[in-house]
C-alpha positions in Angstrom: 0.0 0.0 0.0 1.4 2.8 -0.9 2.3 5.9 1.5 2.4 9.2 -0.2 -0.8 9.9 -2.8 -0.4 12.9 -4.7 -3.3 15.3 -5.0 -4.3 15.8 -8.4 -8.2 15.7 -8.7 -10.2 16.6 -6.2 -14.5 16.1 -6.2 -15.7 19.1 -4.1 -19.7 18.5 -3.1 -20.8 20.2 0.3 -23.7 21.4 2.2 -21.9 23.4 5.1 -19.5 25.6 3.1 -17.1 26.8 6.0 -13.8 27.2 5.5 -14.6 25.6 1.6 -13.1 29.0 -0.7 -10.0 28.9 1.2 -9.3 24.9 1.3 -10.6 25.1 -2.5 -7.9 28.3 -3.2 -4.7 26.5 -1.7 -6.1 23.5 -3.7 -5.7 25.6 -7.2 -2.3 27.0 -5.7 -1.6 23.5 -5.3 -2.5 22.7 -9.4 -5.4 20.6 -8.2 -8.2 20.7 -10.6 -11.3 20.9 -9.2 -14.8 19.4 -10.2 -17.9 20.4 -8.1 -21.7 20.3 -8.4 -24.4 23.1 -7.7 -23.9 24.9 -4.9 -20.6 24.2 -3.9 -19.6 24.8 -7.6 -21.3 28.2 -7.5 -19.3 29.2 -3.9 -15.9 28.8 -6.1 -16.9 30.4 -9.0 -18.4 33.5 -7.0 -14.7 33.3 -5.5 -12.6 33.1 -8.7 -12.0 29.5 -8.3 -11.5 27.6 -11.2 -14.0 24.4 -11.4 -15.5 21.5 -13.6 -18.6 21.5 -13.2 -19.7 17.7 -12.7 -22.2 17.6 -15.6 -19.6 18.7 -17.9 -17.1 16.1 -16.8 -19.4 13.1 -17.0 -20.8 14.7 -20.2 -24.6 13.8 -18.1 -26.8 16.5 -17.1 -28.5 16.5 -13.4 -31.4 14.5 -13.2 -34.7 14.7 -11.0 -34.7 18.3 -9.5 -30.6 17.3 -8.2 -31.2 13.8 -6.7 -28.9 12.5 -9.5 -25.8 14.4 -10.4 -22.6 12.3 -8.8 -24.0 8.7 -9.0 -21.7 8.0 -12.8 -19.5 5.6 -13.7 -16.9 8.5 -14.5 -17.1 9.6 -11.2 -17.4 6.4 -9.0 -14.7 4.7 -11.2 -12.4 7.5 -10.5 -12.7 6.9 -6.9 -12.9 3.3 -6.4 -10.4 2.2 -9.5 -6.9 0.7 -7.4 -4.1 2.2 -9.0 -1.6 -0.3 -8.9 -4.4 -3.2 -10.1 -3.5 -3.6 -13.6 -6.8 -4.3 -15.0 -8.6 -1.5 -13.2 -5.8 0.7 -14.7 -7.1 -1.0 -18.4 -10.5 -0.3 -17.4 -10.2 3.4 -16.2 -8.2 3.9 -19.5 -10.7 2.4 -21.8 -13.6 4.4 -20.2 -11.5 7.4 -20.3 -11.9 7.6 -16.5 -9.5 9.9 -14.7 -8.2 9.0 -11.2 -9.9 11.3 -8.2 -7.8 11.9 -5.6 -9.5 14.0 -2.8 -13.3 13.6 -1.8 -14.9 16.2 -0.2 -18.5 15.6 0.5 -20.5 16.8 3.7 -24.3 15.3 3.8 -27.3 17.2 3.4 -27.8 18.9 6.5 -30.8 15.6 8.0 -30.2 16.2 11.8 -30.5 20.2 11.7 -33.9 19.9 9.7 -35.4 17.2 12.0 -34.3 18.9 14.9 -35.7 22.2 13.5 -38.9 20.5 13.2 -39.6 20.8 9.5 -42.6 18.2 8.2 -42.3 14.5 7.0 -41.7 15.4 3.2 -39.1 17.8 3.7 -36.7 15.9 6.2 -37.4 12.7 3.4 -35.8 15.6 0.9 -32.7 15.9 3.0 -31.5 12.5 3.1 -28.7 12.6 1.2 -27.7 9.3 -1.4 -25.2 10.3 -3.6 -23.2 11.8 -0.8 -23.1 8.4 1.1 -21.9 6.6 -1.9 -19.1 8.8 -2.6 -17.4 9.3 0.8 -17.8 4.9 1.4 -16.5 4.8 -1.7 -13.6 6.7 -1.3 -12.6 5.4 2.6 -13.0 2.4 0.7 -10.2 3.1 -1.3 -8.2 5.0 1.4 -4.4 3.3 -0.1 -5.0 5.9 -3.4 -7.9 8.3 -2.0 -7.9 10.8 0.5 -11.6 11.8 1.6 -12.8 14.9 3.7 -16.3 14.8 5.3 -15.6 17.6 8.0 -14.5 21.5 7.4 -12.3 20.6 10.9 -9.8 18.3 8.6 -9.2 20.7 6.2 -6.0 22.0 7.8 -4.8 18.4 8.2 -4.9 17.8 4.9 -3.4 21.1 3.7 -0.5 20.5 6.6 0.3 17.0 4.8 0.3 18.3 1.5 2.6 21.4 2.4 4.6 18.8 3.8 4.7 16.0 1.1 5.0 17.8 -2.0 1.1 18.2 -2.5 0.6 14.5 -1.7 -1.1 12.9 1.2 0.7 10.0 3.8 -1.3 6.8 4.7 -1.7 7.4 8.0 -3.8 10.9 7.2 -6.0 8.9 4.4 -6.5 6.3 7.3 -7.9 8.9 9.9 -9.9 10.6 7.5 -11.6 7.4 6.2 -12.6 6.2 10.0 -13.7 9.4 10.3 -15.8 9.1 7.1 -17.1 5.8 8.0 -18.3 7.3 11.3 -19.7 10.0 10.2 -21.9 7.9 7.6 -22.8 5.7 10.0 -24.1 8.4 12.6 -25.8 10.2 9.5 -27.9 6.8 8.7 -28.7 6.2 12.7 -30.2 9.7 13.0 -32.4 8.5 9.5 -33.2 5.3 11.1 -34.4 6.5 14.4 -36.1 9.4 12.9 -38.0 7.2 10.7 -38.6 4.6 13.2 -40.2 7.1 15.9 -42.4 8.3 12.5 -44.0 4.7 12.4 -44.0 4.4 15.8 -41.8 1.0 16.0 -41.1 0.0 19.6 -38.7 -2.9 19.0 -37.0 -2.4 15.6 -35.3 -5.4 14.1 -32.2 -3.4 14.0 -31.0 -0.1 15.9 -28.5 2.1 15.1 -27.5 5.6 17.1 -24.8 7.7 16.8 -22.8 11.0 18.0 -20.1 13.7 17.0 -17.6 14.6 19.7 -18.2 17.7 21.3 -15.2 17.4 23.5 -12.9 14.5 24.8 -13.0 14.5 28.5 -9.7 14.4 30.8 -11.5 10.8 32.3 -14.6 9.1 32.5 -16.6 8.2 36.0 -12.5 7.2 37.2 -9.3 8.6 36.5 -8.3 5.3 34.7 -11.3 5.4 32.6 -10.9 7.0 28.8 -14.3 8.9 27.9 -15.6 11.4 25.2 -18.9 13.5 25.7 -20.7 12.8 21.8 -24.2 14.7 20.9 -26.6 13.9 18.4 -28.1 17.3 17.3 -31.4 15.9 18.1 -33.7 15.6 20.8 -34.4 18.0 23.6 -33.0 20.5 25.0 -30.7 20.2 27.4 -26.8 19.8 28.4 -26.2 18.1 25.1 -27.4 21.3 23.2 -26.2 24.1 26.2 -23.9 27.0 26.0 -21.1 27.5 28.0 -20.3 30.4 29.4 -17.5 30.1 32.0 -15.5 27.7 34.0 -13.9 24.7 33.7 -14.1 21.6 31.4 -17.2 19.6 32.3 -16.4 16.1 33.5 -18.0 12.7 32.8 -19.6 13.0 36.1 -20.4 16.7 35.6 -22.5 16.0 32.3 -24.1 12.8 33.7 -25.5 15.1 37.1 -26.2 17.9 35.1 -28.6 16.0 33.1 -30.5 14.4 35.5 -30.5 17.7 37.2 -32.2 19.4 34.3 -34.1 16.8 33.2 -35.6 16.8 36.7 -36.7 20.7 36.9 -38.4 20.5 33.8 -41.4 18.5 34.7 -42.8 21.2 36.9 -44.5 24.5 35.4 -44.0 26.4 38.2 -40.5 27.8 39.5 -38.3 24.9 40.1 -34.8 24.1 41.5 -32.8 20.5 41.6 -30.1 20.3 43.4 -28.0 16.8 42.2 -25.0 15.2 43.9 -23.4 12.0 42.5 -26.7 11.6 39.9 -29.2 11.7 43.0 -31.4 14.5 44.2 -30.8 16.2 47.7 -33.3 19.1 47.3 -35.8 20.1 45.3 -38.6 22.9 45.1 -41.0 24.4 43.5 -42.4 28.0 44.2 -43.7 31.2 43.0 -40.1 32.6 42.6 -37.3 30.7 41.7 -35.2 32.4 44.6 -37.2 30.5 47.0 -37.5 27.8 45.2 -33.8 27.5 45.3 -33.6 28.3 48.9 -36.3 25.8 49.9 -33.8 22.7 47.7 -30.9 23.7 49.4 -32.5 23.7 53.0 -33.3 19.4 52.5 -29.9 19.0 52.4 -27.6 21.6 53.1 -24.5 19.1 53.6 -24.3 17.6 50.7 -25.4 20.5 48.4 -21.8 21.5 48.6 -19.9 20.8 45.7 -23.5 19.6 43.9 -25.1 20.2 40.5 -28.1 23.1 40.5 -30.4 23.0 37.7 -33.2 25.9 37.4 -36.2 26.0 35.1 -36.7 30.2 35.0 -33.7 32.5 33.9 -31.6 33.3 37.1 -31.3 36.7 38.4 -29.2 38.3 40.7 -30.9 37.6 44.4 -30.8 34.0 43.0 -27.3 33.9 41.8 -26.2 35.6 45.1 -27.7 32.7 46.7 -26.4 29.8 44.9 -22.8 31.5 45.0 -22.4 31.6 48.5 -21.4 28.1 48.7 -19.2 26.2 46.4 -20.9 24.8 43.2 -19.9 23.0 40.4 -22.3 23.4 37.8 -25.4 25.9 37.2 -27.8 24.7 34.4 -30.7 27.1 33.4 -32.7 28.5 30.2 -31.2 31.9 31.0 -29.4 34.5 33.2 -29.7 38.4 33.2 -26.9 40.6 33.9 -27.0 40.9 37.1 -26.4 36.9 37.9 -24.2 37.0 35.0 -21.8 39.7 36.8 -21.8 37.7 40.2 -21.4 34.1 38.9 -18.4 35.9 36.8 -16.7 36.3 40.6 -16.3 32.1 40.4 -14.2 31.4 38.0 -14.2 28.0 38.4 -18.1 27.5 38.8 -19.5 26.4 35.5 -22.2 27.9 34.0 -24.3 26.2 31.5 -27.7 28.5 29.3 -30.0 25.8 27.8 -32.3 28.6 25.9 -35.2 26.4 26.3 -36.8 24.1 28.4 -37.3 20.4 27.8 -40.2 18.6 27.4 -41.1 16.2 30.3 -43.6 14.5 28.4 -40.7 13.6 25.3 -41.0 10.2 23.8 -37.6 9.2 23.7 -35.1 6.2 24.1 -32.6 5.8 26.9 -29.8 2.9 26.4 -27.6 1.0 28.3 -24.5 -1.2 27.3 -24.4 -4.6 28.5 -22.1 -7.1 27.6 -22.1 -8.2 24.2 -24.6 -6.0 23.7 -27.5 -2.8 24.8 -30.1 -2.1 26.6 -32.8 0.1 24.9 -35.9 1.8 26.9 -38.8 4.6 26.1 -37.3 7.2 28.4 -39.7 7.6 31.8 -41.8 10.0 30.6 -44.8 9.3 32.2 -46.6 11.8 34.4 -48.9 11.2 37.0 -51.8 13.5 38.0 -54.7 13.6 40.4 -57.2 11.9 38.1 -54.9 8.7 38.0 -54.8 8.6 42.0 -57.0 5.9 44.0 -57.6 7.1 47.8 -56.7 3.7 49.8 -57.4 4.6 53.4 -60.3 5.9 55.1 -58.9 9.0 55.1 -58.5 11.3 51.6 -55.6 13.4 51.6 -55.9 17.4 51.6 -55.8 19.6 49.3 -52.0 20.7 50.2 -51.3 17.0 51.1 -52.6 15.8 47.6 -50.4 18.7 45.8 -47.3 17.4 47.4 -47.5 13.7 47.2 -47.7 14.3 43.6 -44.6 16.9 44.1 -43.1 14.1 46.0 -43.9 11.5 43.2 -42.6 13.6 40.1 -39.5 14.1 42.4 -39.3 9.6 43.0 -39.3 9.3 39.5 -35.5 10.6 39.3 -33.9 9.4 42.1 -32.2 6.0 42.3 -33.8 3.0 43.4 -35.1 2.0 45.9 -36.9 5.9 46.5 -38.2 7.6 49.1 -39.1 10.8 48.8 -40.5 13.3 52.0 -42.0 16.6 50.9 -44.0 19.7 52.5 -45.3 22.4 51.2 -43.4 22.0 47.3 -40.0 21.4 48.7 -38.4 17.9 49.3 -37.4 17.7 53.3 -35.8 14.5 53.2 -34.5 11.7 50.4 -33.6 8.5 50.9 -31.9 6.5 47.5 -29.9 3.6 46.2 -30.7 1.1 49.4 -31.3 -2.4 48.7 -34.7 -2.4 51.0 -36.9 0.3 51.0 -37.5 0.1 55.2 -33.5 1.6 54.5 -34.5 4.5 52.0 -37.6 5.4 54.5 -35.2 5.6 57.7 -32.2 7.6 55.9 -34.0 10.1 54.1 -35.3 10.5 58.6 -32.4 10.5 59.4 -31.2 13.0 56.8 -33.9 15.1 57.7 -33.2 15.1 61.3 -29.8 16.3 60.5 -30.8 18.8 58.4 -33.3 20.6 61.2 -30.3 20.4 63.8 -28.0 22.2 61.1 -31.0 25.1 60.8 -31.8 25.5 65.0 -35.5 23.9 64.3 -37.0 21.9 67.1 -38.3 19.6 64.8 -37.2 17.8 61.5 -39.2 19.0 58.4 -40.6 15.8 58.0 -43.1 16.0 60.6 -46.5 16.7 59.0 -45.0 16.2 55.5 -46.2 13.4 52.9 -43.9 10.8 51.3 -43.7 8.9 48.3 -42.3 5.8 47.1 -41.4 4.5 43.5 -42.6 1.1 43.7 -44.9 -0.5 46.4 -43.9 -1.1 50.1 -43.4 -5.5 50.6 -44.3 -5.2 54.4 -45.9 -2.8 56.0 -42.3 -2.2 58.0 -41.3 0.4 55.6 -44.6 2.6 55.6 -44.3 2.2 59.4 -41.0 3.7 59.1 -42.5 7.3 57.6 -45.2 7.1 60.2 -42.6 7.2 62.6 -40.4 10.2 61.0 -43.9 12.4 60.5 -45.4 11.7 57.4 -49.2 12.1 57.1 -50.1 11.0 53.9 -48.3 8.5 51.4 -48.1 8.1 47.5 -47.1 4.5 46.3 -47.9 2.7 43.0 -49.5 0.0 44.6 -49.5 -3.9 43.6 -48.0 -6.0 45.9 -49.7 -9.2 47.8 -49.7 -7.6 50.8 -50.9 -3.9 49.8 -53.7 -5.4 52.2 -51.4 -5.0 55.1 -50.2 -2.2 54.1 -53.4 -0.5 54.0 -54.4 -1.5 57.5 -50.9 0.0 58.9 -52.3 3.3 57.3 -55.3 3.3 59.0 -54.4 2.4 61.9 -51.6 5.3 61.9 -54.9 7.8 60.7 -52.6 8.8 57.5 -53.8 8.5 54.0 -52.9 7.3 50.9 -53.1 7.0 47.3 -52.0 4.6 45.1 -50.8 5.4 41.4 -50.9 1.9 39.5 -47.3 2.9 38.2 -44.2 2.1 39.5 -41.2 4.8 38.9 -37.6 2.3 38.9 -34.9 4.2 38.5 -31.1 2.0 38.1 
């Protein structure tokens, strides 16, 4: 295989033109010619570049309003023929088809058009076919062609060919065609899925998903663990799509927190803070400012908000800003910020602050995975909200009005922390959360015990949790573990009901004079 191709030809067919007239302009300095198509052909002539128009070089006009235009034997031969194969050489020569050295094709522009919600017909329109063909053709035929599918590997390839005489090394042609097959690959996922959630296939027989790096990360979860943070361009918003405006480098564990911080906030239409630590909640609120809100979050747990993850669903201002900065922080997720929080987060450097623009829909029907070996895990995301209508009063006593209003606070807030839950909450603010315990009795008496330590910290005589309302994301087994939040306060419960001894359950309620309501749906979170 050979190791230095010189750049002769080059095929020159792109939708995102950046960078393209000055790559195209060190390619004529170089005494590359240059064939093109449409638009991109157009670009270099408006700049004085000189270029073949595609049409003219297969001697074939564009077919079918621009469907057809590179799918030719002249073209495709020039990129697949093997130089050094004696009969291809024959071949090429008989056909009078000239070698093509450089590829440069980026696809219609499928994710940006989903994801700006244009209709079926028009995101059919921007799958692209003839761009496909040409870039797998040419990684294909890497040893003799060097392909481009990404304005970012421009300067690569003029570097090499500054370097080597106008010619390209192997090593180059072999990161740009893994680059290529990538790229194809993520490009057909994105079609796949899309067209998949547009029939509404659960289980398709085959799934495909893919990213583009948005940054390589120092480590994953561990130091010893290599890790990249990849996006999609689709789906909602959130810390996939946010702006960054100051600090440091987000981690693996910063993204992961951050998004289950923010995906947390959005289900609730009033103002709404989360505060996250190691992908679990330790507060959360919801009030008619998002000042309190924040206030109310941060006083479940005060210990381990430090160092946590705050995620907001208003723009922050200044009185809130103040607030969050008063202790350390390491990420601050939000749809906006005015000037005045912008001035006083700009005081911590390090803190990292994260604008979203928009809000995410709670209610999104979309698909989580999981690797396992030899294979993944794939799930409708847990989109499913619970209101009063759904509820079945249990006891012989209804909840309240305030009581039913949290416990379906308390529920929405179950739904995102780690199983086994349980969640206490008064008055639209979580007072104590227990997660992660293998038996749910242990959830009920740590969140307590949490809470306990929580009203010592703030001088109260009593922990918040007396007279508050608890939920649970799956049913209590025994009746030990409902006993538990009778014995830390709680006055009404929320539970999806279900087990064989919701019977005993039941009775323990009564007998405690607390109600509950069962939902019918469990809300397992691993």
């Amino acid at each position: 295989m050979p190791h230095l191709i010189p750049i002769r030809r080059a095929l020159i067919s792109v939708s995102d033109k950046t960078g393209l007239v000055e790559f195209a302009r060190f390619l004529q300095k170089s005494g590359v010619e240059i064939l093109s198509t449409g638009g991109s052909a157009k670009a270099l002539v408006d700049a004085d570049i000189a270029v073949t128009e595609v049409s003219d070089f297969t001697g074939f006009p564009e077919l079918l309003d621009g469907r057809v235009k590179t799918l030719h034997p002249r073209i495709h031969g020039g990129i697949l023929g093997v130089r050094d194969n004696p009969a291809h050489q024959k071949a090429m020569e008989e056909h009078d088809i000239p070698p093509i050295d450089l590829v440069v094709v980026n696809l219609y522009p499928f994710e940006s058009t989903v994801a700006g919600g244009a209709e079926f017909a028009t995101c059919i329109e921007n799958i692209d076919i003839g761009g496909p063909s040409l870039i797998r053709g040419a990684a294909k035929n890497h040893a003799f062609v060097t392909v481009v599918v990404d304005p970012e590997d421009y300067a690569p390839v003029m570097d090499a060919m500054k370097d080597n005489n106008g010619a390209t090394p192997l090593a180059l042609r072999r990161q740009l065609a893994s680059t290529a097959f990538a790229r194809c690959g993520a490009y057909d996922g994105a079609i796949a899925t899309w067209f998949q959630d547009q029939i509404n296939e659960q289980t398709p027989r085959y799934c495909v998903f893919g990213g583009r790096l948005r940054q390589p990360l120092r480590y994953g979860e561990n130091g010893h663990q290599h890790a990249g943070f990849y996006v999609s361009g689709l789906g909602r918003p959130g810390v996939g799509s946010a702006r960054q405006l100051q600090g440091k480098e987000l981690s693996y564990n910063n993204i992961n927190d951050t998004d289950s911080a923010f995906d947390l906030v959005c289900e609730f239409s009033k103002p709404a803070v989360a505060i996250i630590k190691h992908a679990n909640p330790c507060g959360v609120a919801s009030s008619d400012s998002i000042v309190d809100a924040y206030k109310a979050a941060f006083a479940c747990d005060p210990v381990s908000a430090f160092g946590g993850i705050i995620a907001l669903n208003r723009p922050i201002d200044g009185p809130t800003a103040e607030a969050i900065t008063s202790i350390f922080t390491e990420v601050v997720i939000a749809p906006g910020a005015d000037e005045d929080a912008l001035r006083i987060f700009e005081t911590k450097k390090n803190l990292r602050l994260l604008l979203t623009d928009a809000l995410g829909d709670a209610r999104a029907a979309e698909r989580t995975v999981r690797s396992v070996a030899g294979g993944f895990l794939m799930q409708d995301r847990d989109a499913l909200v619970v209101d009063e209508r759904d509820l079945k009063v249990v006891t012989r006593r209804a909840p309240t009005d305030q009581e039913m209003e949290d416990l379906l606070f308390a529920f929405t807030v179950c739904k995102h922390v780690k199983s086994n839950a349980i969640v206490y909450a008064k008055d639209g603010a979580t007072v104590g959360i227990g997660a992660g315990q293998t038996s749910r009795v242990d959830s009920a008496r740590i969140a307590s015990w949490k809470a306990e330590e929580a009203a010592t910290a703030a001088g109260l005589t009593a922990p918040r949790t007396h007279g508050s309302v608890v939920a649970s994301d799956a049913f209590f087994p025994f009746a030990d573990g409902l006993v538990a939040t009778v014995k830390a306060g709680a006055v009404a419960v929320i539970q999806p009901g279900g087990s064989v001894r919701d019977d005993e359950v039941i009775k323990a309620a009564d007998d405690a004079g607390i109600a509950m309501v069962f939902t019918g749906v469990r809300h397992f979170l691993h």
